[in-house]
C-alpha positions as MATLAB code, in Angstrom:
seq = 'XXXXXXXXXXXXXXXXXXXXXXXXXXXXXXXXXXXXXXXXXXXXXXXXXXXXXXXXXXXXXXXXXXXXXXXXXXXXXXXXXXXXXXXXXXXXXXXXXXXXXXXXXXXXXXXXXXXXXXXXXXXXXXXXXXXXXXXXXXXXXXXXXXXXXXXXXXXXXXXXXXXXXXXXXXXXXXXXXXXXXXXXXXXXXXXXXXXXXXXXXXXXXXXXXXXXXXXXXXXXXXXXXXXXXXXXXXXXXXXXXXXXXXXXXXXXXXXXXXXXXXXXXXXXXXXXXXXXXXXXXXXXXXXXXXXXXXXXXXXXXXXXXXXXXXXXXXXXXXXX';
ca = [
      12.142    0.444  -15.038;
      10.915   -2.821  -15.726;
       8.912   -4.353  -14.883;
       6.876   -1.593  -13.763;
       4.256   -1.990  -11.020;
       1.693    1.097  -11.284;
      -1.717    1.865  -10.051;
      -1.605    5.134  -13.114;
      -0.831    7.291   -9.946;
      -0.109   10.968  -10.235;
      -1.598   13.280  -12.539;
      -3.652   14.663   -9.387;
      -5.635   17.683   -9.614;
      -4.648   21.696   -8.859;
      -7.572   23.219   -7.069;
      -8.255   26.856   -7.005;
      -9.026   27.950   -3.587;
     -11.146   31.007   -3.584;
     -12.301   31.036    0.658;
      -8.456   31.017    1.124;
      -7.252   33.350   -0.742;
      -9.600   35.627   -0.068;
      -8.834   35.186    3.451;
      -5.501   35.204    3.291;
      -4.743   37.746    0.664;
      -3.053   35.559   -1.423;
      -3.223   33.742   -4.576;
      -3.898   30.128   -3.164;
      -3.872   26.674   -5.095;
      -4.412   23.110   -3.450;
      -2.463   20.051   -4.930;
      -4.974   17.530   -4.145;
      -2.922   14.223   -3.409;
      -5.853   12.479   -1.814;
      -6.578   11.926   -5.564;
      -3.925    9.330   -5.700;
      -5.261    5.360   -6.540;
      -4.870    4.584   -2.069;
      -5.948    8.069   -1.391;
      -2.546    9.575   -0.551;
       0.681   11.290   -2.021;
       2.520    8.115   -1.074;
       1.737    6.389   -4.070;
       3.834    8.499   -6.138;
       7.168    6.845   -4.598;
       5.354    3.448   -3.575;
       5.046    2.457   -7.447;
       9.095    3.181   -7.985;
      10.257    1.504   -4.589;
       8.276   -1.612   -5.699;
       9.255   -1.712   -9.079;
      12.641   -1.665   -8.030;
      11.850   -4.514   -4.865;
      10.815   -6.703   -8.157;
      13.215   -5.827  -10.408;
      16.157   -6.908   -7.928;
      13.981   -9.997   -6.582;
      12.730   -8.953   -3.295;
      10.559  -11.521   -1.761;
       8.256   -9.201   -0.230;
       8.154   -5.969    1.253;
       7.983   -4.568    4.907;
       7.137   -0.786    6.026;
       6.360    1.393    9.487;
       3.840    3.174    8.907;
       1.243    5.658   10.380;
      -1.205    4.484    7.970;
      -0.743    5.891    4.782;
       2.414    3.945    4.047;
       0.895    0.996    5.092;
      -2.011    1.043    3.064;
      -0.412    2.484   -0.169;
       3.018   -0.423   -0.215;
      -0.488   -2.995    0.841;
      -1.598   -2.417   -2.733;
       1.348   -2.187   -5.017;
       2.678   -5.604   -2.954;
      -0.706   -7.170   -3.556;
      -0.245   -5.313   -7.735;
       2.923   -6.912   -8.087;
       2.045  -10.420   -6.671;
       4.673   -9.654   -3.364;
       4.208  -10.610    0.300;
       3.429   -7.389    1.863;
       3.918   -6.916    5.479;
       3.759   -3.683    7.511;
       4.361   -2.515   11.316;
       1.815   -0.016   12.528;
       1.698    1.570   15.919;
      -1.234   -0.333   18.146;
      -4.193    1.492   18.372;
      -2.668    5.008   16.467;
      -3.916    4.302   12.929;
      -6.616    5.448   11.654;
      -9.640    3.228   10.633;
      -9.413    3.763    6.840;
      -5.891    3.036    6.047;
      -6.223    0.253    8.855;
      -8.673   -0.976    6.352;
      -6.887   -0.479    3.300;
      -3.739   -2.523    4.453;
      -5.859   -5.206    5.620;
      -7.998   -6.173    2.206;
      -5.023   -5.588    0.133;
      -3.766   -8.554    1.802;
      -0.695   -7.279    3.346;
       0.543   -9.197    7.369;
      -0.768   -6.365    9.238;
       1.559   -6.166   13.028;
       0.263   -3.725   15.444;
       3.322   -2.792   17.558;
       3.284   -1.852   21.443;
       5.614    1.514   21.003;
       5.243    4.065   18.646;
       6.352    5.068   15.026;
       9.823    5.717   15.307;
      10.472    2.382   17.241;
       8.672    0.609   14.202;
      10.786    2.232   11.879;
      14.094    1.318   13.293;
      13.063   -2.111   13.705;
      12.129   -2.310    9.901;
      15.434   -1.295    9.067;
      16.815   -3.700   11.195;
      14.560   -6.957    9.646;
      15.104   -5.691    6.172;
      19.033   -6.225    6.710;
      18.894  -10.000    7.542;
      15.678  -10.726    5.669;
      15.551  -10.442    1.533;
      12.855   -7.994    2.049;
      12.832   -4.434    0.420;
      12.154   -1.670    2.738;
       9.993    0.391    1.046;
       9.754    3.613    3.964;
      10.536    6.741    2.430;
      14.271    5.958    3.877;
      14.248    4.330    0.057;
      15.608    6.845   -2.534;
      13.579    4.866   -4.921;
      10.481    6.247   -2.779;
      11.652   10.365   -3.424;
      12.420    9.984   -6.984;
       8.673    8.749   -6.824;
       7.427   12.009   -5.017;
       9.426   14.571   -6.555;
       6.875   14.444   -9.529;
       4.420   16.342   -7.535;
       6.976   19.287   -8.111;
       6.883   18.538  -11.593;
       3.258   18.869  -12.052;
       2.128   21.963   -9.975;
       4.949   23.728  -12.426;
       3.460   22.177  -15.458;
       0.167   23.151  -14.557;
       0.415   26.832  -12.862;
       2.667   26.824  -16.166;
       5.269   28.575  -13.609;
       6.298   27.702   -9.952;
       4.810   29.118   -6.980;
       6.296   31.661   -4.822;
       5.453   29.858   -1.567;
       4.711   25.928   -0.685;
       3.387   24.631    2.208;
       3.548   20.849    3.293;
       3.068   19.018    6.148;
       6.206   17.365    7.850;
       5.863   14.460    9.286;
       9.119   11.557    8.476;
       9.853   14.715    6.466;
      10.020   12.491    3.078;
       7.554   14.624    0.853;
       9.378   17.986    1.972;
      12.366   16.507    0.872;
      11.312   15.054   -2.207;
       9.386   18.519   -3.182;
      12.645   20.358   -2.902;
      14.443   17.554   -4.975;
      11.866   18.115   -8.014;
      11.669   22.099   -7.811;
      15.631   21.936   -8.308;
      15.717   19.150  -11.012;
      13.432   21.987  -12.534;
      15.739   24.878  -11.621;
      13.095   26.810   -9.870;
      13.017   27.384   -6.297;
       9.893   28.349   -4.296;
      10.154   28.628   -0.154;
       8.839   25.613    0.986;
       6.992   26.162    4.424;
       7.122   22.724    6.579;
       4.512   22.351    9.307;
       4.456   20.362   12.054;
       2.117   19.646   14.817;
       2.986   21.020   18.264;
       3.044   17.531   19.881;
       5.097   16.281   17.265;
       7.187   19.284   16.228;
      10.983   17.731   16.768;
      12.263   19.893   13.448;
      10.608   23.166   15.465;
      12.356   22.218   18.268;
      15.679   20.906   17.426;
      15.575   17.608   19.222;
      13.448   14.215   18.960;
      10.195   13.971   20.610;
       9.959   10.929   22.743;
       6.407   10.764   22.870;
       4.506   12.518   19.823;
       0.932   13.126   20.229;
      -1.416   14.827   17.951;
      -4.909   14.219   15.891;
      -3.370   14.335   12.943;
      -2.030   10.765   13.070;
       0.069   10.799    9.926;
       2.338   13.318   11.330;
       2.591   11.727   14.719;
       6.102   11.312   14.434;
       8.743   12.282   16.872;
      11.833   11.638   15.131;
      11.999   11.745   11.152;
      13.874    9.819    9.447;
      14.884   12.431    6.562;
      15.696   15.195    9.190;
      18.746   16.745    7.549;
      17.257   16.586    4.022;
      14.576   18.680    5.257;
      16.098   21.357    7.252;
      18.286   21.465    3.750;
      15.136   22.202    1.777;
      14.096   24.676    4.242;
      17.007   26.388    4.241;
      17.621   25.969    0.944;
      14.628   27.447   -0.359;
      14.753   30.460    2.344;
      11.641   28.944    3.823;
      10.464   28.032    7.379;
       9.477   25.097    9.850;
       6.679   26.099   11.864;
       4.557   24.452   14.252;
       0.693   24.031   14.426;
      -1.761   23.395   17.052;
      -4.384   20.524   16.751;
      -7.098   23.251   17.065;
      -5.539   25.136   14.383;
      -5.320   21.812   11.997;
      -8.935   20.775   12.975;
     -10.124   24.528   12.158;
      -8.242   24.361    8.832;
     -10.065   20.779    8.322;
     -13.469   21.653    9.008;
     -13.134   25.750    6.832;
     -11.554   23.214    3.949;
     -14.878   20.719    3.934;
     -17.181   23.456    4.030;
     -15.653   26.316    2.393;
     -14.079   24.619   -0.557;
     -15.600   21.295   -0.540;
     -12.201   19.631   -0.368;
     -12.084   16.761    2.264;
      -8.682   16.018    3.388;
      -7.284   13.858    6.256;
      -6.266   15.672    9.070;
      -2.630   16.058    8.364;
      -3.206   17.495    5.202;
      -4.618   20.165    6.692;
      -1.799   21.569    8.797;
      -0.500   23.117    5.387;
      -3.579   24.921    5.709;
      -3.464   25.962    9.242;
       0.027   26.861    8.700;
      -0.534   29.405    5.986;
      -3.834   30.728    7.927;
      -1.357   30.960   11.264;
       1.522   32.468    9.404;
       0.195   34.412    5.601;
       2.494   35.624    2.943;
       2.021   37.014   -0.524;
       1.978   35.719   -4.047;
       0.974   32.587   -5.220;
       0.983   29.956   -2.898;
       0.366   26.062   -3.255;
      -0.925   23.810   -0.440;
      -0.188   20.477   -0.666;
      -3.473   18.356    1.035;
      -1.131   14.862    1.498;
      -4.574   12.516    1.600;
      -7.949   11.978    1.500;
     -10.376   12.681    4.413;
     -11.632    9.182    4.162;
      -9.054    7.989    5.788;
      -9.819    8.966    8.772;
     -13.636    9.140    9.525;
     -13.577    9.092   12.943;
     -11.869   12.229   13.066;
     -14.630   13.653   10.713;
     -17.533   11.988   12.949;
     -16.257   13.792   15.803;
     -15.754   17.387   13.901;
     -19.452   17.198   11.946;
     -22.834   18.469   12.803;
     -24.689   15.443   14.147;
     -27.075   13.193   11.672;
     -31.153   14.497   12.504;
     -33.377   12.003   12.410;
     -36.962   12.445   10.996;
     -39.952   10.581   10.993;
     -41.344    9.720    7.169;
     -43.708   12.115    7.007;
     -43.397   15.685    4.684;
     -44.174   18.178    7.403;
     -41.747   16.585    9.660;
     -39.055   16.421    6.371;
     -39.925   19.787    5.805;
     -39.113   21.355    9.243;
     -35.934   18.964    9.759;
     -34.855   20.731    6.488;
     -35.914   24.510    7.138;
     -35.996   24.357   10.453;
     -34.038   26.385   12.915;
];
């Protein structure tokens, strides 16, 4: 594709997990996507759906987003010297992407409704405005993110027996399944969702999803049939997960395995804790726990303070 707009994304590390597996039983890997140049798996479509915005002369681009999105088309609009505007629901994004969007330069609009309403009006603007749409409604986007496929076979040197991934517009499960078959393999792919935001679980839209893990706080993905396809597919599952369960996952991740992962990421996690099997297993973490500090704030020991003296030093570090 030329040109191409890239931020050298990809390439993003396979982590042993030792505290899982020996918890679970099973032989567990994490694909670390919070390793990506915005901190998130979205990057790997982002640099083809922008390419292709340039290559067919696309004025800018536009996205909904829960925050990921949003930060991750930000910068490869502000790398490819395109407008970049995107449609976030007010007050449900998380500070970090928030942030990201915003110095990348992108025309930041903080909608009064929720995700799914963003995402249909999107749709709508990019069909009487010469504006690519760059959600992961773009195929451009999922030939992006199959590579992720590609890689965890290149470097277990085989594929897994199990995957788990968090759901959310259900894009990345979608994608996963695409690249596993362009590789004729075919691991289960376990989809989790969170229980406020579990329409896939439950066979119908949720009107209202609520859940801490903000960048699966979607109640009506737009790739629902693609997924339930790789699910099915793949003989796999979609479960649901409780915010407990994802914060639990969260917090044994940081300080177990000294991976930090957003929130979302972690419901792959809590899913496999929730719901083992055997073999090898990879869990895809979708972003990087900077993203969402808050979140961490809240879940963290608190800070002790110390006056500047040894003894007190001394018993604020030994101390009970």
């Amino acid at each position: 594709m030329d040109p191409l707009v890239t931020l050298e994304e990809g390439d993003t590390p396979l982590i042993p997990s030792p505290a899982l597996s020996e918890r679970t039983g099973a032989e567990v890997w994490l694909k670390f996507e919070g390793a990506n140049p915005t901190g998130s798996f979205k990057d790997r479509g982002m640099t083809v759906a922008v390419s292709a915005a340039v290559e067919e002369g696309a004025e800018a681009v536009i996205c909904a987003s829960t925050g990921n999105t949003a930060a991750s088309a930000a910068a490869y609009a502000a790398r490819a010297g395109l407008r970049g505007a995107v449609i976030v629901p007010e007050g449900k994004i998380a500070a970090g992407k928030l942030a990201q969007a915003l110095m990348h330069g992108a025309k930041v609009i903080a909608l009064q409704g929720n995700f799914d309403q963003a995402l249909a009006l999107v749709r709508e603007l990019a069909e009487r405005q010469p504006i690519a749409l760059v959600n992961s409604v773009n195929e451009y986007r999922i030939e992006g993110q199959k590579t992720g496929a590609f890689e965890v076979c290149d470097q277990l040197g085989e594929p897994p027996d199990v995957l788990c991934i968090p759901v959310g517009n259900a894009g990345n499960i979608t994608a996963w399944w695409r690249g596993f078959r362009e590789y004729d393999v075919a691991p289960r792919l376990h989809g989790y969702q969170a229980e406020g935001a579990a329409p896939l679980v439950h066979g119908a839209p949720v009107e209202n999803p609520e859940t801490v893990a903000s960048a699966i706080r979607i109640g009506n993905p737009a790739r629902w049939e693609d997924a339930m396809d790789a699910v099915t597919s793949s003989r796999g599952e979609i479960r649901a997960v409780s915010d407990a369960e994802i914060l639990e996952a969260y917090t044994f991740l940081g300080a177990r395995e000294g991976v930090f992962c957003e929130p979302a990421s972690a419901a792959s996690v809590a899913g496999l804790l929730k719901h083992p099997v055997e073999g090898r297993v990879v869990c895809v973490l979708t972003g990087h726990g900077l993203k969402d500090p808050a979140t961490a704030m809240a879940q963290a020991t608190s800070v002790i303070p110390c006056e500047p003296e040894i003894d007190a030093v001394e018993k604020a570090v030994f101390g009970a």
